[in-house]
TORROKE-671819 format. One record per atom (N, C-alpha, C): residue in one letter; x, y negated, z negated. Coordinates in steps of 0.001 Angstrom, whole numbers, plus 500000, padded with zeros to 6 digits. Atoms other than C-alpha are relative to their C-alpha. Layout:
N
aXYZ
...
//
This chain:
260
x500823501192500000
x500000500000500000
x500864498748500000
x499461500598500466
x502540497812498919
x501116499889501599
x499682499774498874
x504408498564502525
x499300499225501006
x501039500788498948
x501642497446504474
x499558498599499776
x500279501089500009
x501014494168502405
x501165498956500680
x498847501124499380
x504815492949503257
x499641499940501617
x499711500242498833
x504190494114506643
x499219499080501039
x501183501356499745
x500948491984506872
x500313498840500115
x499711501510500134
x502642488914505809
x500872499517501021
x499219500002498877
x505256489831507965
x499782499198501495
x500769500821498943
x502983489482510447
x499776498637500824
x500925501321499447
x501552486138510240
x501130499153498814
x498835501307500859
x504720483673508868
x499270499047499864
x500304501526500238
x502374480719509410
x499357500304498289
x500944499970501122
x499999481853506226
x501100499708499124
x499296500180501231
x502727482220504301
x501230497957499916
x499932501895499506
x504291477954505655
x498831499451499199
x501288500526500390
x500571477021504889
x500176500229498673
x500243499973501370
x500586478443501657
x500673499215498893
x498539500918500688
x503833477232500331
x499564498745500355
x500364501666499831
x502826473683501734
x499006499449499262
x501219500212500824
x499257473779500422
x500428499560498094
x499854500064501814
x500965474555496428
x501208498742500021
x499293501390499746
x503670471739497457
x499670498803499563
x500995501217499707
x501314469297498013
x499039499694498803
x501134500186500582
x498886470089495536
x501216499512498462
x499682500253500606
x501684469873492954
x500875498360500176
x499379501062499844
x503159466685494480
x498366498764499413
x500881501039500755
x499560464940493902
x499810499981499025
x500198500428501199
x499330465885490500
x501072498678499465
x499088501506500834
x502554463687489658
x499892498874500538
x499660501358499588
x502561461215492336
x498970499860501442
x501345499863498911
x498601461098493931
x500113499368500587
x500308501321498788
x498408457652495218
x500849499816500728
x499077499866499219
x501655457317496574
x499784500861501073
x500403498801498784
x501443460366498717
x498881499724500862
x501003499709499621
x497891460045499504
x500092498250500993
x500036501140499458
x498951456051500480
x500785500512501539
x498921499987499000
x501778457492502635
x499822500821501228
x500925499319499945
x499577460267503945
x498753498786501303
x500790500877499766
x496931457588505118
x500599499086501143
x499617501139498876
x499480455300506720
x500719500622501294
x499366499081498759
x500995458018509193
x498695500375500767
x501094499660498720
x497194458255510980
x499732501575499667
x500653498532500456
x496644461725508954
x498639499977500014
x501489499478500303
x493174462888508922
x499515500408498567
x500330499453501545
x492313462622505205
x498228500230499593
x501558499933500493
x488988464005503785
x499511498540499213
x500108501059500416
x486709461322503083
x500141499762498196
x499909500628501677
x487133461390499048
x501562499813499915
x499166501237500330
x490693460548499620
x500182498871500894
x499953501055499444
x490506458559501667
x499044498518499345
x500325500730501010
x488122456577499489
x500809499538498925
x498747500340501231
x490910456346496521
x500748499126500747
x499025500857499520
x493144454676499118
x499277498263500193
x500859501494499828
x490737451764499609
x499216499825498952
x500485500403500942
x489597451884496167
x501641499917498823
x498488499765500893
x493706452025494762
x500196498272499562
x499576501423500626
x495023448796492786
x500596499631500536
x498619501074498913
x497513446483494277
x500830500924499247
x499121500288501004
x500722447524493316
x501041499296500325
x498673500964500049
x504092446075493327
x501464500369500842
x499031499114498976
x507427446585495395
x501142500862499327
x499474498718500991
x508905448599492500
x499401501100500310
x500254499201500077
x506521450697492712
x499523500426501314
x499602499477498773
x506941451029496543
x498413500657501043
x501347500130499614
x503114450395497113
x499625499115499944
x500499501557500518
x501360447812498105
x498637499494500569
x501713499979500283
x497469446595497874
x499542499950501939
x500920500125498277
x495598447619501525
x498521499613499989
x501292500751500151
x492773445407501727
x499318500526502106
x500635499861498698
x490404445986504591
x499770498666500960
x500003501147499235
x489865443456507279
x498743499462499979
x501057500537500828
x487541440601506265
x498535500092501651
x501377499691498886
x483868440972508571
x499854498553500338
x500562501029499152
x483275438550511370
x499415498654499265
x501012500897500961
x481434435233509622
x498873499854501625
x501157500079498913
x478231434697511810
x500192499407500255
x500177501256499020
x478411431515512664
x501429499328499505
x498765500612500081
x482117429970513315
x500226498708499958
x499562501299500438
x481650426742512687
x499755500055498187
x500057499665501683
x481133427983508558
x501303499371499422
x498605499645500395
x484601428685508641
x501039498489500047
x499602501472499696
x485443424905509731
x499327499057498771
x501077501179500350
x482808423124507251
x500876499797498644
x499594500569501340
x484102421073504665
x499424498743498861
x500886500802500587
x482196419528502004
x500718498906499598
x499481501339500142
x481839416075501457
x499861499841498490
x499796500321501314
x482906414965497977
x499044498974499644
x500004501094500320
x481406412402496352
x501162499347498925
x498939500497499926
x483846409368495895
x499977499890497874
x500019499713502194
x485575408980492357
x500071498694499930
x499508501298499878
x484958405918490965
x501316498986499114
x499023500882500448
x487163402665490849
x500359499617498752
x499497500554501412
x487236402336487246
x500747501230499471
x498577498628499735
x488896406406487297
x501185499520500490
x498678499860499387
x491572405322489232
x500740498696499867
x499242501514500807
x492528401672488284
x499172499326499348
x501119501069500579
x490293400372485683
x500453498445500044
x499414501732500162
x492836397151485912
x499234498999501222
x500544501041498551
x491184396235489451
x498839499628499829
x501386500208500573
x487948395816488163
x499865498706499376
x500036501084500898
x488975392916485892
x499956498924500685
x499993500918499295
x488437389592486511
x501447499121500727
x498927500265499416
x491266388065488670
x500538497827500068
x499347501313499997
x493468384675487853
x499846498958500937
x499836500785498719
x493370382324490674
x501523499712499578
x498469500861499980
x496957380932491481
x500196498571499818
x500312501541500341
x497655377600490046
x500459499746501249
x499169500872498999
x500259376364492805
x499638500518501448
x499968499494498879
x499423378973495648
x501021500249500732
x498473499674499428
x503248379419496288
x500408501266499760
x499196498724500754
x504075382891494002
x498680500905500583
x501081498381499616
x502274386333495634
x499227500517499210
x500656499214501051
x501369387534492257
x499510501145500509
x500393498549499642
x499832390696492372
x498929500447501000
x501113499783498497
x498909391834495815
x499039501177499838
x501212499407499429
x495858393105495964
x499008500089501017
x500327500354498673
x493269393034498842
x499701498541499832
x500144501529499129
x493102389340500314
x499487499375500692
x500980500064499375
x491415387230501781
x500336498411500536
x499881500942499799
x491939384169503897
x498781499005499521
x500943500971499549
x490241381018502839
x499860498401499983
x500137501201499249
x489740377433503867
x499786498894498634
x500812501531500659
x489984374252501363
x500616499296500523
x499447501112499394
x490358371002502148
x500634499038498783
x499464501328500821
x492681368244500784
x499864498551500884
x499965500921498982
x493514364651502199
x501371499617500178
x498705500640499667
x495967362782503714
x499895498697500392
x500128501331500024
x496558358982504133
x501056499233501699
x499301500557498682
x497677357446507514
x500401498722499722
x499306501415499665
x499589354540508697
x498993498688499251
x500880500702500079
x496782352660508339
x498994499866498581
x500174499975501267
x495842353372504754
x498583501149500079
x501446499227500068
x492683355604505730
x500472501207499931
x499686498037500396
x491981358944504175
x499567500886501526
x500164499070499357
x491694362360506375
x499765501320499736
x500509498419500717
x490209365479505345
x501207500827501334
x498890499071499416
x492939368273506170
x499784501608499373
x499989498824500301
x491956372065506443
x501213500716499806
x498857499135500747
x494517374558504448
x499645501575500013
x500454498669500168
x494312378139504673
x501023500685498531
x499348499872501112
x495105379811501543
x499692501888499875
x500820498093500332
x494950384263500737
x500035499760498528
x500686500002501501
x493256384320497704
x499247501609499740
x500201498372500130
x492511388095495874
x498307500358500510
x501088499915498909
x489158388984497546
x498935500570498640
x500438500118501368
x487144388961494222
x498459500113499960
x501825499774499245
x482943389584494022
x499518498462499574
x500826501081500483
x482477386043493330
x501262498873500888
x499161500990499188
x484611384371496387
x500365498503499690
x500647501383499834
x483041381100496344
x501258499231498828
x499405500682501550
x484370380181492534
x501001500429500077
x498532500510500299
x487906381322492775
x500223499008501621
x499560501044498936
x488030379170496021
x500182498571499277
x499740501276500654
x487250376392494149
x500866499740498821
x499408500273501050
x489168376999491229
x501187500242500531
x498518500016499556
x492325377326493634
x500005498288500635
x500263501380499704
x491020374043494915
x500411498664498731
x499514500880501161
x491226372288491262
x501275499856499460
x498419499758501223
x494704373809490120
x500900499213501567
x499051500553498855
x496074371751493446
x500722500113500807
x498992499765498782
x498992371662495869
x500449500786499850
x498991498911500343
x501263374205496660
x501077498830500526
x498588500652499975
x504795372993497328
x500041499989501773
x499863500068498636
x504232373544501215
x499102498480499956
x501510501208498839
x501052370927501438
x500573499208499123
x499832501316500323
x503019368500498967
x501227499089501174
x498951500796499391
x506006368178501281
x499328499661501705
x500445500863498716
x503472367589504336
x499013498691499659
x500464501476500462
x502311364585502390
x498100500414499742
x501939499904499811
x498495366140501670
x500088499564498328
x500483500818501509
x496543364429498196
x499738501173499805
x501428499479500739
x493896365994496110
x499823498782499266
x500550500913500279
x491547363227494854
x499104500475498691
x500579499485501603
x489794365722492145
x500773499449499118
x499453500687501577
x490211363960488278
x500829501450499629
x499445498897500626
x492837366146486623
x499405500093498994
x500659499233500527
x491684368106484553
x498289500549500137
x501286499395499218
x488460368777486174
x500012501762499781
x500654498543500255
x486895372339485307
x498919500638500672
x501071499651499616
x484789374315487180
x499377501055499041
x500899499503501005
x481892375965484877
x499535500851500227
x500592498522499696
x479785378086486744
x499521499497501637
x500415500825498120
x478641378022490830
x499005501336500097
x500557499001500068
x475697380066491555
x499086499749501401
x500033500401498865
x474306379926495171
x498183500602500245
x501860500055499959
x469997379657495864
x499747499632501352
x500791500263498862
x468347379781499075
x500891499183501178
x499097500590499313
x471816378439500933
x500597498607499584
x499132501313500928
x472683375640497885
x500483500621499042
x498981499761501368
x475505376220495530
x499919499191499191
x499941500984501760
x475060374848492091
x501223499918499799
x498551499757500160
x478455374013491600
x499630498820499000
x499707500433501357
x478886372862487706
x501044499520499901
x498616500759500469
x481775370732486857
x499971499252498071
x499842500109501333
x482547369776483356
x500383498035499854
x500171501755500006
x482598365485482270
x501153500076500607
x498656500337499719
x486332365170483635
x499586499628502069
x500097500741498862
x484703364856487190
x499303499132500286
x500515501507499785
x482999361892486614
x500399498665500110
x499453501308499725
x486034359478486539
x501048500303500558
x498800499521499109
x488171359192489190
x500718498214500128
x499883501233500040
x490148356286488794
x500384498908501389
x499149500789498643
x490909355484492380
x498760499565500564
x500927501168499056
x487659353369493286
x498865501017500162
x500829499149499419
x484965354565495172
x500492500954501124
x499447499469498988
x487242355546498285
x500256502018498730
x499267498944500866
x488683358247495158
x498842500782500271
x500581499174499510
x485239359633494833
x499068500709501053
x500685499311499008
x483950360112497843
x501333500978500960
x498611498924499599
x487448361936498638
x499328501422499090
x500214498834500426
x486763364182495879
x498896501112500401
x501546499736499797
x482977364516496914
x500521501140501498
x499780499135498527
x484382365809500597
x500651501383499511
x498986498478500653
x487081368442498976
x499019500805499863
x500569498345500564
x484399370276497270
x498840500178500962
x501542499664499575
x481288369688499772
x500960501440501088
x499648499405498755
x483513370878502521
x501214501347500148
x499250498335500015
x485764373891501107
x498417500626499416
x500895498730500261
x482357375425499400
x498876500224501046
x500713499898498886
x480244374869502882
x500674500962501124
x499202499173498830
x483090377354504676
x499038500999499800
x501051499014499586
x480874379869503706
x498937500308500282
x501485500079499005
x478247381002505625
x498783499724499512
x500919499699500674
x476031381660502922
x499851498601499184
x500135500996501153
x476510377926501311
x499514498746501106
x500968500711498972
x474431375230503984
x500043498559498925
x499937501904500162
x474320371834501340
x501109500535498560
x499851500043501487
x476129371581497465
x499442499213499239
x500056500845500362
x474502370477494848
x500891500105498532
x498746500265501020
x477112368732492213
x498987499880498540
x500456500339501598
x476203369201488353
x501302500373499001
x499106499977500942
x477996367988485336
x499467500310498463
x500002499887501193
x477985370026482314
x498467500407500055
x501267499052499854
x474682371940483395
x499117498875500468
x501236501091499351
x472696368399484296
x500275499294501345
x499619500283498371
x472170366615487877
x500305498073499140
x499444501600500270
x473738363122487376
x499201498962501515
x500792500397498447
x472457360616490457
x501362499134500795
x499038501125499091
x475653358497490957
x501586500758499384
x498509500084500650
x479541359167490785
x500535498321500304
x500022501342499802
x480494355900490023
x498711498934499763
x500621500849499552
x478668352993491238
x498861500386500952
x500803499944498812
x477171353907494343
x500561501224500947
x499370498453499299
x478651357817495585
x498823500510499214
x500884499116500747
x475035359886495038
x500631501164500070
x499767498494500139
x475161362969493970
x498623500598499203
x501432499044500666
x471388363414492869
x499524501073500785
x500902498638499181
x470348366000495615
x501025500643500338
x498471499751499701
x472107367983497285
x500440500037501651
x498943500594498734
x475025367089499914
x499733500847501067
x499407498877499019
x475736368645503306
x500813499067500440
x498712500369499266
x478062367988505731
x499828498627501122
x500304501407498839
x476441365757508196
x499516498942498944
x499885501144500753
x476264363171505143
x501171499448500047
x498456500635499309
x479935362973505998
x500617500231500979
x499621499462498636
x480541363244509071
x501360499613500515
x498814500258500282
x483508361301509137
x500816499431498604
x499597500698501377
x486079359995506551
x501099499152500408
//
């Protein structure tokens, strides 16, 4: 009996290859399953589907451990513009990111030093100037002033603090009383209330003085679009005369001075 089994095996060498491979194998997955079964997988073997499940259910691992995570390939998105869309934020606000810009902003006394550039804004006052002939001349100035939610009033309050060192050496005045204050300017139906404090009620240079001053402020706070006459108040009340005979009970526009 024992004759005939060698000569059986004899026979057929593959059974006995197969067999030996089969207990190989089976003892190589007990120590080192995933590995094998990864390495197995990536040579295009034909693995039954439960391992082949373990391989696409295996952990990442690491290049120590000479495996490494096989993710499947991600599914089509339906519609390819998804894959493009990027939501719109809403913006963060300006008091997050510089609460300092928020604050209210200096005017420049002289208009010569940059101070702190921030956004800018060209704008238009007038001073005078005196000819040969002794007669005044209203003279437009462009000035960048910080671009502020209340334009109007640092215009004028760059207007009160006076010359810069360019418009003194082209010979231009200012006829505003020093120390003149502006109070508050608040703009109605295309008239600016523009408040001044007692200091612009004496100007000691005549009447020519205030109807100089009267032009400065009708005609730098009429640059803007939104300001059509001014009317002048001192110290919250309407006065009727600067001076003698310069009204100032209603209020001004421009074609009241048409020339000077």
């Amino acid at each position: 009996m024992r004759s005939r089994k060698k000569l059986s095996l004899a026979r057929h060498p593959g059974v006995v290859f197969w067999s030996i491979f089969a207990v190989a194998l089976i003892l190589l997955l007990l120590f080192n399953r995933k590995v094998i079964i990864s390495n197995l997988y990536s040579l295009g073997i034909n693995l039954p589907s439960f391992l082949r499940q373990q391989v696409a259910s295996a952990p990442a691992g690491t290049e120590e451990d000479g495996m490494f995570e096989m993710q499947s390939a991600p599914a089509p998105a339906q519609n390819p513009a998804i894959e493009n869309f990027v939501p719109e934020l809403p913006p963060i606000p300006i008091e997050q990111l510089a609460p300092d810009v928020t604050q209210p902003l200096t005017v420049l006394n002289s208009g010569d030093s940059p101070g702190v550039s921030l956004d800018e804004q060209a704008r238009t006052l007038y001073f005078l100037s005196i000819d040969q002939n002794g007669n005044l001349h209203r003279v437009a100035v462009k000035r960048m002033l910080p671009d502020t939610e209340a334009p109007l009033a640092a215009t004028l309050r760059a207007l009160l603090a006076g010359l810069s060192k360019i418009e003194e050496e082209r010979r231009l005045i200012s006829l505003i009383p020093e120390g003149t204050e502006l109070l508050s300017v608040a703009i109605q139906q295309g008239i600016a209330y523009v408040n001044f404090n007692e200091e612009f009620l004496y100007n000691t240079h005549g009447k020519d003085g205030y109807a100089g001053q009267i032009n400065q402020v009708l005609w730098t706070a009429t640059e803007f679009p939104t300001v059509k006459k001014v009317q002048i108040l001192i110290e919250g009340r309407r006065e009727s005369y600067l001076g003698e005979n310069v009204w100032i009970g209603s209020a001004l526009e421009r074609e009241q001075f048409p020339n000077f």
